[in-house]
C-alpha positions as a LaTeX table, in Angstrom:
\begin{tabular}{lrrr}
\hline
Residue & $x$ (\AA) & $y$ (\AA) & $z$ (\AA) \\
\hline
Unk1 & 91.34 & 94.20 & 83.56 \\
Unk2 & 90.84 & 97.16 & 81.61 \\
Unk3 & 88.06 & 99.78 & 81.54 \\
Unk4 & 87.20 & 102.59 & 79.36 \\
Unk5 & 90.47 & 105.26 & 77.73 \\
Unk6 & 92.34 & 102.44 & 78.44 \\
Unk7 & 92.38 & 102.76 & 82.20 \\
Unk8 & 92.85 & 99.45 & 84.41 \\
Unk9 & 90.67 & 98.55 & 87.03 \\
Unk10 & 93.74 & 97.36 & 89.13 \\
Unk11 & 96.72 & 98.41 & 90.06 \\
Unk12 & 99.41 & 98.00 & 87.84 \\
Unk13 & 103.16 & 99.53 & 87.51 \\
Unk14 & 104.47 & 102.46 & 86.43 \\
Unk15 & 105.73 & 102.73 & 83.01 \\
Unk16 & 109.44 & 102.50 & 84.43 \\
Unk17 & 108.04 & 100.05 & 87.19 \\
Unk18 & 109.07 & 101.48 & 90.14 \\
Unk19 & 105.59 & 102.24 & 91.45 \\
Unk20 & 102.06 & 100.99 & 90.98 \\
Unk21 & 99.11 & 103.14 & 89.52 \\
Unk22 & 96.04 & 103.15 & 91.14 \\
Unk23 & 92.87 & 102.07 & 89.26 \\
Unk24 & 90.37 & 105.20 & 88.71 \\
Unk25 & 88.03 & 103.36 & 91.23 \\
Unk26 & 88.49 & 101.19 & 94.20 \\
Unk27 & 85.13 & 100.01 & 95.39 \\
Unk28 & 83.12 & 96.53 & 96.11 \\
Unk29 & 82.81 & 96.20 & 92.60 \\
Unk30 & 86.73 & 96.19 & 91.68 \\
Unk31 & 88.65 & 95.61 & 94.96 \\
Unk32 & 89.04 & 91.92 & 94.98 \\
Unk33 & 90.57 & 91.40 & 91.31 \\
Unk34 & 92.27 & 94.43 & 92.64 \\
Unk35 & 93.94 & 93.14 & 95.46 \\
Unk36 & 94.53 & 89.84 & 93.79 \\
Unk37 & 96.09 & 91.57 & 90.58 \\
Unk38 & 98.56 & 93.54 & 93.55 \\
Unk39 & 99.25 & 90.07 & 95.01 \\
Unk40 & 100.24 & 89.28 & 92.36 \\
Unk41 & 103.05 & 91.77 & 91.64 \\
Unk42 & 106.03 & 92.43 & 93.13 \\
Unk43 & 105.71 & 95.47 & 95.60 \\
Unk44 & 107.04 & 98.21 & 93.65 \\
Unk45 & 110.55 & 99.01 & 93.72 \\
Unk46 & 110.19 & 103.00 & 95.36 \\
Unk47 & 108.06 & 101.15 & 97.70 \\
Unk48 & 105.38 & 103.84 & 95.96 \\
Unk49 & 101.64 & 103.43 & 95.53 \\
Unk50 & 100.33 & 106.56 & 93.43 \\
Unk51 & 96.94 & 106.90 & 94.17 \\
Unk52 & 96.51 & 110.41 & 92.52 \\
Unk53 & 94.29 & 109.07 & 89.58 \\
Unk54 & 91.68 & 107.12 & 92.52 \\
Unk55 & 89.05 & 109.18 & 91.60 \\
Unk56 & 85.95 & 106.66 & 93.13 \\
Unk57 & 86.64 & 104.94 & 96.59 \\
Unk58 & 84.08 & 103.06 & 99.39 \\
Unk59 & 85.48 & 101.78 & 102.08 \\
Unk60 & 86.56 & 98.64 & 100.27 \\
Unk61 & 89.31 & 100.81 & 99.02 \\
Unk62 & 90.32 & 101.44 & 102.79 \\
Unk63 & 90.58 & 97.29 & 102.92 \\
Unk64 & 92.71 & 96.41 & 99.99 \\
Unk65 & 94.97 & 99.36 & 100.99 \\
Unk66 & 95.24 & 97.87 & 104.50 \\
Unk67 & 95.99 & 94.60 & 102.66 \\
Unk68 & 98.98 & 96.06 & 100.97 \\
Unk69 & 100.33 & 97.88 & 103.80 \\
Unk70 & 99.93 & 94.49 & 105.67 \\
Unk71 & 101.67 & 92.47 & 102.76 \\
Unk72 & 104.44 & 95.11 & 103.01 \\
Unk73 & 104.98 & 94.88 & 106.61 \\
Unk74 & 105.02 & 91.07 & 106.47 \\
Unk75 & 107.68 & 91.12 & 103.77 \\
Unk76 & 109.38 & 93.70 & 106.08 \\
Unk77 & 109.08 & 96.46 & 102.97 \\
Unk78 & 108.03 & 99.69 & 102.83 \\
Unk79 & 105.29 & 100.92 & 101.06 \\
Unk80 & 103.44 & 104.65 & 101.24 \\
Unk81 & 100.33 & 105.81 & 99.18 \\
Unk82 & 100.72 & 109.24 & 97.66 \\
Unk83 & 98.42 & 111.12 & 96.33 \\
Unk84 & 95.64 & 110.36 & 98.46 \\
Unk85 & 92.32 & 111.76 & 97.05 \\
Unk86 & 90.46 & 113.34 & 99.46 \\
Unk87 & 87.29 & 111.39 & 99.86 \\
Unk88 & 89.57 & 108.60 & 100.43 \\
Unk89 & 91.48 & 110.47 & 103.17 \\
Unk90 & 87.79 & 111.12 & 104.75 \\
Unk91 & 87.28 & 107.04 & 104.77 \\
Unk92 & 90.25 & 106.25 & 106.33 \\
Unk93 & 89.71 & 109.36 & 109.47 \\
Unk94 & 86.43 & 107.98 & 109.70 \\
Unk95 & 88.15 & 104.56 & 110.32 \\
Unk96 & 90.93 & 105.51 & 112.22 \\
Unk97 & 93.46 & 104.19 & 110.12 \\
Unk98 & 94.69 & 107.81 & 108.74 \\
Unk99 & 98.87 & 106.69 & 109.69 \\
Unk100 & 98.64 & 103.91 & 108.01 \\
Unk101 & 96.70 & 105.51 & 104.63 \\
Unk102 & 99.67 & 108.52 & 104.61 \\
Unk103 & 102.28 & 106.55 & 104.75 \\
\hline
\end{tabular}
């Protein structure tokens, strides 16, 4: 799915595919194709989700990070979010769920 400048409103890999890209925004409007379109992947190579270009979050985007971490686990891979934008970091305090959002 693909929004405005060519941005994607799901994740998607890195041009050498080691890592996944972030969509700009991760919120109720986006985060189910988003999460599907990550199911739908293989977890990244680095084990590296860049969420440095996240620029609008709700707490959906708490949920379908969750649900990759979760995926991850269950596959017994490793996966850390860098990059965390701060409003997102806020979410995830408020939540409790800070460890699992940093890595």
């Amino acid at each position: 799915m693909t929004t405005r400048a060519g941005t994607t409103s799901t994740f998607a890999p890195s041009a050498d595919g080691t890592r996944w890209i972030a969509p700009s925004a991760l919120t109720f409007d986006n985060a189910a194709p988003a999460l599907a379109a990550a199911r739908s992947m293989s977890p990244p190579a680095s084990g590296v989700v860049d969420l440095s270009g996240l620029h609008a979050v709700d707490s959906s985007a708490v949920a379908v990070l969750l649900a990759l971490k979760r995926r991850a686990t269950a596959q017994r891979r490793r996966i850390a979010f860098t990059g965390t934008p701060p409003a997102l970091a806020s979410l995830a305090s408020l939540y409790g769920v800070e460890d699992l959002i940093d890595g």
